[in-house]
N, C-alpha and C positions, 0 to 999 in steps of 0.2 A: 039575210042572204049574203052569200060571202059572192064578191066581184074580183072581177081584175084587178083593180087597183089595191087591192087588200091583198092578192096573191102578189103583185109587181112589189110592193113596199114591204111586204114580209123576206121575199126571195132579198131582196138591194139592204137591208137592216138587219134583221138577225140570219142572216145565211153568208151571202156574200156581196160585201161593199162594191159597189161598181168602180168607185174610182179606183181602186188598187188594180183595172187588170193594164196591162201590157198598153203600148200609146198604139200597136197596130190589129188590136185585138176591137172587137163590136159587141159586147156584154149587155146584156138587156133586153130592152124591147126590141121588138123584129117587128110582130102584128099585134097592135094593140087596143081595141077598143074598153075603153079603161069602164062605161057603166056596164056592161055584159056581166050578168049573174054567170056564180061557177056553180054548177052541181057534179061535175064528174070534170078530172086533169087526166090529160096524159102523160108519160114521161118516156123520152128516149134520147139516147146518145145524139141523133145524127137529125135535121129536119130531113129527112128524105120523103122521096115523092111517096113511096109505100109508107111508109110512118105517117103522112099526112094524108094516107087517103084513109090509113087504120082508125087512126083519132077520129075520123069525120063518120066512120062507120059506126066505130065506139058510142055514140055520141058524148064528144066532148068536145066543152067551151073553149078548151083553154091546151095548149102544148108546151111542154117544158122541157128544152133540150138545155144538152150541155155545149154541143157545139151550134154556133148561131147561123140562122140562116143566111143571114147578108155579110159579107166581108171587104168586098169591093165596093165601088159607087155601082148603082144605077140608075142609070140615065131613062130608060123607057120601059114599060112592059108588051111584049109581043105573044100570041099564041103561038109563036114557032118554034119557040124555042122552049126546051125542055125546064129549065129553070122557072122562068118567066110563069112554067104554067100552074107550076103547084103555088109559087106565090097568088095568082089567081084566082085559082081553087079555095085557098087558105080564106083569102078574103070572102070571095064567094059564097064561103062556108060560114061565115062570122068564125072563124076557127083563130082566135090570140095565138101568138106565139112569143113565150120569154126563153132569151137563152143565158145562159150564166156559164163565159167560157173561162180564163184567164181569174176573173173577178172570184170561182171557185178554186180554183187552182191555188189561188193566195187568202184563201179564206183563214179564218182563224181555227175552223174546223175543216178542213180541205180534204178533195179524195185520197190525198196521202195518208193523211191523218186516221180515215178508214179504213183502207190497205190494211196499214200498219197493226190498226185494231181484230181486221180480221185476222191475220197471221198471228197475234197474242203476241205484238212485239211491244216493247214500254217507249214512248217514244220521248228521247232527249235530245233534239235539239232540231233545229231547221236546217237545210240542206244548204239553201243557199239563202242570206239571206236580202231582202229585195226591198226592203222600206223599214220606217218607226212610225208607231201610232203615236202621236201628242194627246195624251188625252189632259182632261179637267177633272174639276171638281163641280159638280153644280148644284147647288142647293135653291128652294126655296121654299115659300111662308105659306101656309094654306089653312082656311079651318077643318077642324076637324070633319065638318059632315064633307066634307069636298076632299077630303084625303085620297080617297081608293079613285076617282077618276081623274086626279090628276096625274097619280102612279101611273095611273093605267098610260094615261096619255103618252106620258116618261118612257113606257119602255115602248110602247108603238114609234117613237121617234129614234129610238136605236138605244136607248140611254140603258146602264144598267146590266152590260154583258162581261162577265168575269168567266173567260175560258170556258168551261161546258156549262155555264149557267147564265142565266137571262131572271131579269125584271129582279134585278136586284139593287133593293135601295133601304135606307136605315130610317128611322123616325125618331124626331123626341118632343114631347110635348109639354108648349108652354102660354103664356100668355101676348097674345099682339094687342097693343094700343095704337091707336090713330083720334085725328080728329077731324071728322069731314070739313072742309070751308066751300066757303061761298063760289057756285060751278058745280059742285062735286056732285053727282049720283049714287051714292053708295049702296050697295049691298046690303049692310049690316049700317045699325048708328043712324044718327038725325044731325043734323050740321049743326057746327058749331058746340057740339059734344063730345068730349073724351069718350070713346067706345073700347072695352075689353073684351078680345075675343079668344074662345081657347083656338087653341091654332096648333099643325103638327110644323113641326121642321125637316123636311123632309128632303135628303142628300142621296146621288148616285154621283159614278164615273159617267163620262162621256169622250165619245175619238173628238177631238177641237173643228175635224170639218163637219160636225151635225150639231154644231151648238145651237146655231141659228134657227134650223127646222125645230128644233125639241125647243126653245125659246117660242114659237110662233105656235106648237102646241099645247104645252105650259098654258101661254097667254089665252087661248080657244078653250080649255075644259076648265079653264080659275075663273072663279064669281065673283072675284073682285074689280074694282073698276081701274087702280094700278096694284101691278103684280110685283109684289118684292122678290126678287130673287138676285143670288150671288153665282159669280163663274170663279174658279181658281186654277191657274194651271199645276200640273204637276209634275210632279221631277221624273224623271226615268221612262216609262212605257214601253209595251211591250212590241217587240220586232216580230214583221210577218215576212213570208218568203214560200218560195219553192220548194216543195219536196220536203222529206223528213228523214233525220236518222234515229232509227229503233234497236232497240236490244233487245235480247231475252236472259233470264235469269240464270238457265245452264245453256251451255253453247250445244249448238247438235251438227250431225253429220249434214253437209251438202245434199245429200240426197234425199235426208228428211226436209229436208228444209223446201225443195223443189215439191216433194211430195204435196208438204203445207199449201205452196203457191196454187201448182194447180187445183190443190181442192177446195180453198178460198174464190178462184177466179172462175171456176168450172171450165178450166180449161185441159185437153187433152193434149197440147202440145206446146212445152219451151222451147227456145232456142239458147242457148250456152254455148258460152267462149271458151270452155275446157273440158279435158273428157276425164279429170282425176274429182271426183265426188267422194274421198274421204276426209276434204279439209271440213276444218267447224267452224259454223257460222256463230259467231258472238253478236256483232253487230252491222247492220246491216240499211243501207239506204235506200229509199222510194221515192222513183219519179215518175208520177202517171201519168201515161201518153206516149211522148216522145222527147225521152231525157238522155237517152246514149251516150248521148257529146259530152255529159257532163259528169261522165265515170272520172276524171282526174280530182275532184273533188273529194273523192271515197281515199283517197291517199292518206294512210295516218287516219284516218276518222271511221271505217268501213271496211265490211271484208268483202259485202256484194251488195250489187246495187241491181235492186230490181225495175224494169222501164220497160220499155218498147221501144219500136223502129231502129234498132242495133243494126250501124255497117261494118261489112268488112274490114278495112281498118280501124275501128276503134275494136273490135273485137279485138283485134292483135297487140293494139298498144296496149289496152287494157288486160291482158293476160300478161304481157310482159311484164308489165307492174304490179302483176299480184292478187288483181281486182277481178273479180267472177261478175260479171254481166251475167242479168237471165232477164231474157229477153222475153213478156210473157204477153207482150202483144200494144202496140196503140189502144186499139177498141175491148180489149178484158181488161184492161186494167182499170179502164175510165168506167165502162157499161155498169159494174158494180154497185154504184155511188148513185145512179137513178134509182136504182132497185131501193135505196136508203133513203132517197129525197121524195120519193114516191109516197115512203110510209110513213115519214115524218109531218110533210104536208098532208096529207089524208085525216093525219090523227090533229094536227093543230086545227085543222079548219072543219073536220068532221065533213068531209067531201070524199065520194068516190073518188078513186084514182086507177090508175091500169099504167102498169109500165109493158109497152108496145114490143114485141118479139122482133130482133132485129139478127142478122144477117152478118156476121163479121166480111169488110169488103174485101180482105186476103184471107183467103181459103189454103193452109197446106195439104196438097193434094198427096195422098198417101196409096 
């Protein structure tokens, strides 16, 4: 049976690292009883009290927002207060809640990164960029019959993730010699004899802050009593960051290009900073949420920058310089990426899932 803690360390390891989000950002766990069997997730934008009363109707164990429930301290819980109550409720419910805000945002596969996919844009380069991954090299010694569960262990600790691919590791197979002495419990061998075992040699990458965790599960699925293994650092690694800028192959009219947005984001309404829609879009930036302020960026690099929460003045600065803001909303640009994380988890864990019907909180009223 798949638990919380199997959904928490999947989301934090192959989706989105928690330490990369923001120092005023709360990524993670909100409500969590980590032995709680999952048979059904839910997934939504926002923990709202309707979203939380949905889940609990749904029946489901488990909710998975992008934006987190907690952001401030709290200090008490009260029924008086409208907050206060669905947290209550939540618990009441045994209803988990993981949120992954920031920490998806800078993911290596981020909602930008799906925007961009959905639009059929090819995406070259990160927006802004916001950290380096140091990673390693990690190898170590296993026999053969213990091969496939130490892999396994390997990529369950994060090891093994090259850009859209996971549990990627090389083998080559040779001979281990040891000789138990006096103390030893061995595995394999009788003490105080030369033992030769066939053995695989088995290397992946790893980011340098999960060495330690994938070392402590190494050490948990190896039948040996010590565990040889080597770390190497590595030169280079790849940069993570905010947002992405994408191209396409032939440029197109503005207005095709808007056309694409809305019918990627299922939305009926942009907002845009110009009323001339025969310029062509070659290449073009994504910020989901609320990136507006960071239209100067698109200078030299971008012809439009797709976001949400666009003000009045940057609207203007940003036309003056050339830059087409479309503004296609905070909550479409983000809601999308549940509907993705929804299907993804369902299909890794073989669990029901339901992405919750949510309400954009700005309505333009027409």
């Amino acid at each position: 049976m798949t638990k919380v803690r199997d959904l928490r360390n999947y989301l934090e390891k192959a989706i989105a690292d928690k330490s990369r989000q923001y120092d005023w950002d709360n990524s993670g766990n909100q409500i969590v009883p980590d032995d709680r069997e999952i048979t059904k997730a839910a997934f939504a934008l926002d923990p709202t009290d309707k979203v939380i009363n949905k889940a609990i109707e749904e029946g489901c164990e488990v909710l998975i927002t992008h934006h987190p429930l907690f952001f401030g301290s709290l200090k008490s819980l009260c029924f008086d207060r409208p907050f206060d109550r669905k947290v209550i409720k939540a618990i009441q419910n045994g209803l988990s809640i993981l949120s992954h805000h920031t920490s998806l945002d800078l993911a290596d596969y981020s909602l930008n990164d799906h925007l961009c996919s959905l639009l059929n844009g090819k995406v070259e380069e990160i927006f802004v960029t916001e950290g380096h991954k140091e990673m390693v090299k990690f190898i170590v010694f296993v026999p053969v019959t213990h091969s496939q569960q130490v892999r396994k262990a390997m990529a369950e600790a994060g090891a093994g993730n090259i850009g859209n691919y996971s549990d990627v590791s090389f083998s080559a197979e040779g001979t281990g010699r040891f000789k138990p002495c006096e103390g030893a419990k061995p595995f394999i061998g009788s003490l105080g004899e030369i033992e030769e075992v066939a053995e695989h040699r088995i290397e992946t990458i790893i980011e340098k802050s999960k060495v330690k965790n994938l070392i402590n599960k190494v050490v948990e699925a190896h039948p040996y009593e010590e565990v040889a293994y080597d770390v190497y650092p590595l030169e280079g690694g790849a940069e993570y960051g905010l947002g992405r800028i994408a191209s396409f192959e032939t440029p197109m009219p503005l207005s095709g290009f808007l056309d694409k947005v809305r019918f990627a984001l299922g939305s009926d309404t942009l907002r845009i900073n110009t009323a001339d829609l025969s310029a062509r879009v070659k290449r073009f930036a994504v910020v989901t949420g609320s990136g507006a302020s960071m239209w100067k960026k698109c200078v030299g690099r971008a012809d439009v920058l797709v976001t949400g929460d666009m003000k009045h003045h940057e609207a203007l600065d940003a036309q003056e310089a050339g830059i087409v803001i479309v503004d296609a909303g905070h909550f479409h640009t983000e809601r999308i990426f549940m509907k993705y994380l929804a299907e993804k988890i369902g299909n890794e864990f073989n669990i029901n899932t339901v992405l919750i019907d949510e309400q954009p909180p700005i309505i333009n009223w027409r």
